[in-house]
C-alpha positions as CSV (number, residue, x, y, z in Angstrom):
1,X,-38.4,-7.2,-20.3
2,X,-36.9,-3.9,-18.4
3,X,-35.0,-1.7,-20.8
4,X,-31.4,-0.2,-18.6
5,X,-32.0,3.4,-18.3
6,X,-28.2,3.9,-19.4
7,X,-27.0,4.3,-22.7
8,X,-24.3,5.9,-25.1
9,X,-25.7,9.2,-23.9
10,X,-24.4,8.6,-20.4
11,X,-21.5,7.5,-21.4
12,X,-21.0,10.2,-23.8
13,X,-21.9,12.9,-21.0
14,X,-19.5,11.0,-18.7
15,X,-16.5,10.8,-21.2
16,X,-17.0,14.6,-21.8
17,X,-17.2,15.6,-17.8
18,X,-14.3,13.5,-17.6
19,X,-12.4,15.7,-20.5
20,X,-13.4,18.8,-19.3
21,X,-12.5,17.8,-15.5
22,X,-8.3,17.7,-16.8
23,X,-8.3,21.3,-18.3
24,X,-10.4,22.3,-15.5
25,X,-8.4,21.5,-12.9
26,X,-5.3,22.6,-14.1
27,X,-5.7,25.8,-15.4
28,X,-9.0,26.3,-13.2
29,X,-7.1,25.0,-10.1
30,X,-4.3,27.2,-10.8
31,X,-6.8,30.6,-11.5
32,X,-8.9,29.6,-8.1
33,X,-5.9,29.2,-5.9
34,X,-4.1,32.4,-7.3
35,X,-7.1,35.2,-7.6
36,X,-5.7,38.2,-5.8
37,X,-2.4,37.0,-4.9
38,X,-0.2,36.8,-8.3
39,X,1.7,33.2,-8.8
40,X,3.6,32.5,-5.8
41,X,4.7,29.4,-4.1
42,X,1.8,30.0,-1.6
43,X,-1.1,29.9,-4.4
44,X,1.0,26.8,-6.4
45,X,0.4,25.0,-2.9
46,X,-3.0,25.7,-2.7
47,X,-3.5,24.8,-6.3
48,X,-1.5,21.1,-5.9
49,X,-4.7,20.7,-3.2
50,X,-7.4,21.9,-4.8
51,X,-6.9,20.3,-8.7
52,X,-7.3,16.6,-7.3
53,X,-10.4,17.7,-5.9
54,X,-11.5,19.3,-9.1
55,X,-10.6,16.1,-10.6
56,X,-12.4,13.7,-7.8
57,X,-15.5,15.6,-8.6
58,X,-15.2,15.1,-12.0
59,X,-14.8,11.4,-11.3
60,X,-18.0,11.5,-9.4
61,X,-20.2,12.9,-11.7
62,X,-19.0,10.7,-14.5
63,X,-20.0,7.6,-12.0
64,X,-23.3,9.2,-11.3
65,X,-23.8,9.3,-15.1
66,X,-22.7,6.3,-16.3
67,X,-21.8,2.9,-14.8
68,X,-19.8,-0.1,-14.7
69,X,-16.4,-1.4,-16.4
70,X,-17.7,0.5,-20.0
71,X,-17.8,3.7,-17.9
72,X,-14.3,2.8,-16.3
73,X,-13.5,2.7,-20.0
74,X,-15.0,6.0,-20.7
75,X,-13.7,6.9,-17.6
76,X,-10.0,6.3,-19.2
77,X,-10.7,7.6,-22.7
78,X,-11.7,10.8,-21.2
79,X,-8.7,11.3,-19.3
80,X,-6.9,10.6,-22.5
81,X,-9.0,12.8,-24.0
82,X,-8.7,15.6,-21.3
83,X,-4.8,15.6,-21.2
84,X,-4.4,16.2,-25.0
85,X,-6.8,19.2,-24.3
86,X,-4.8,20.7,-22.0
87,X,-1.8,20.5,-24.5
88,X,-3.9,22.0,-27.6
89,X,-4.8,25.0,-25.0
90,X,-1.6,25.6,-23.6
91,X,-0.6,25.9,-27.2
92,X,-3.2,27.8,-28.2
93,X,-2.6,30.4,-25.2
94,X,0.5,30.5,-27.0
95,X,2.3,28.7,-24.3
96,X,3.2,25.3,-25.5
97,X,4.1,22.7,-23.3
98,X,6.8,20.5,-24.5
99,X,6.0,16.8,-23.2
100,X,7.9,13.8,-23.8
101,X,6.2,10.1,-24.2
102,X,7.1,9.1,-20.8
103,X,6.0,12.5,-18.9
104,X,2.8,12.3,-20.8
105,X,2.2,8.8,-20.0
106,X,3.0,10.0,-15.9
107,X,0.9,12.4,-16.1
108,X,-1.9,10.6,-17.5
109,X,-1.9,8.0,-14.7
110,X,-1.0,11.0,-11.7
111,X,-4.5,12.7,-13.4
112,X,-6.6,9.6,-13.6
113,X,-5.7,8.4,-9.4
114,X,-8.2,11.1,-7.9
115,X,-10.5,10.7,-11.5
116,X,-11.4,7.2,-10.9
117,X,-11.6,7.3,-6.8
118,X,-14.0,9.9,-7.8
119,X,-15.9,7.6,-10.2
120,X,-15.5,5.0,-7.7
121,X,-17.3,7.3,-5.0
122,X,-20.1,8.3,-7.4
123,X,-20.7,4.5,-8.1
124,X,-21.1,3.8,-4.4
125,X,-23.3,7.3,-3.7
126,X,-25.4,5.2,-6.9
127,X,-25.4,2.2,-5.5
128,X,-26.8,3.1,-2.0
129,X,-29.2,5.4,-3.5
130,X,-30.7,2.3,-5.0
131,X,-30.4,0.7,-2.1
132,X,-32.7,3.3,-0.7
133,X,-35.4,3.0,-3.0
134,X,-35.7,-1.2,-3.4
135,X,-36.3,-0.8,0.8
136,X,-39.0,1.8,1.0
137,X,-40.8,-0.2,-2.2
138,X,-39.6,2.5,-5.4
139,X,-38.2,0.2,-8.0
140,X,-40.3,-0.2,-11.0
């Protein structure tokens, strides 16, 4: 019988690039798009771009490590996970952000769009990968 090469592991590395993807991109988007510049409307632009992106590749390397609807789950627990992160950090940075159910909720699901396309990419970059390898005659 073939053992799955995937395991609570993967889904435990997924759930925790997931988590670390939400903090990332917000205060990592915000510190890439501002370095030399100060905060002005200009950098907050740039920043709006580049944290979906942050948060795409995130979804893509959480596909690449786990896989199907238990790692859409993970997928979603981490983003849960992520977005209380980023309000125990901002409170720990002494800047607290005050968030109400229904903002949190919003931003959950605005966070999770570009999370999951990204874990939706990664499973396709998987799944022709193996597509790959069953023609040239490397499965096991």
């Amino acid at each position: 019988m073939k053992t799955p090469s995937h395991g609570v592991l993967r889904d435990l590395l997924a759930l925790i690039i997931v988590a670390i993807s939400c903090p990332l991109a917000v205060f990592g988007g915000t510190n890439l798009a501002c370095v030399g510049q100060g905060f002005t409307s200009q950098c907050a632009m740039t920043a709006v771009v580049l944290s979906p992106l942050l948060l795409a590749v995130g979804g893509v390397l959480a596909g690449l490590a786990t896989r199907g609807w238990t790692g859409l789950l993970v997928v979603g627990v981490g983003t849960i996970v992520g977005m209380f992160s980023i309000l125990v950090l901002s409170a720990v940075a002494g800047r607290p952000v005050p968030v109400d159910f229904f903002s949190g909720v919003v931003a959950t699901v605005w966070f999770m769009g570009p999370i999951v396309i990204g874990y939706g990419i990664g499973r396709g970059i998987w799944h022709l990968a193996e597509l790959r390898n069953r023609r040239r005659g490397n499965t096991p």
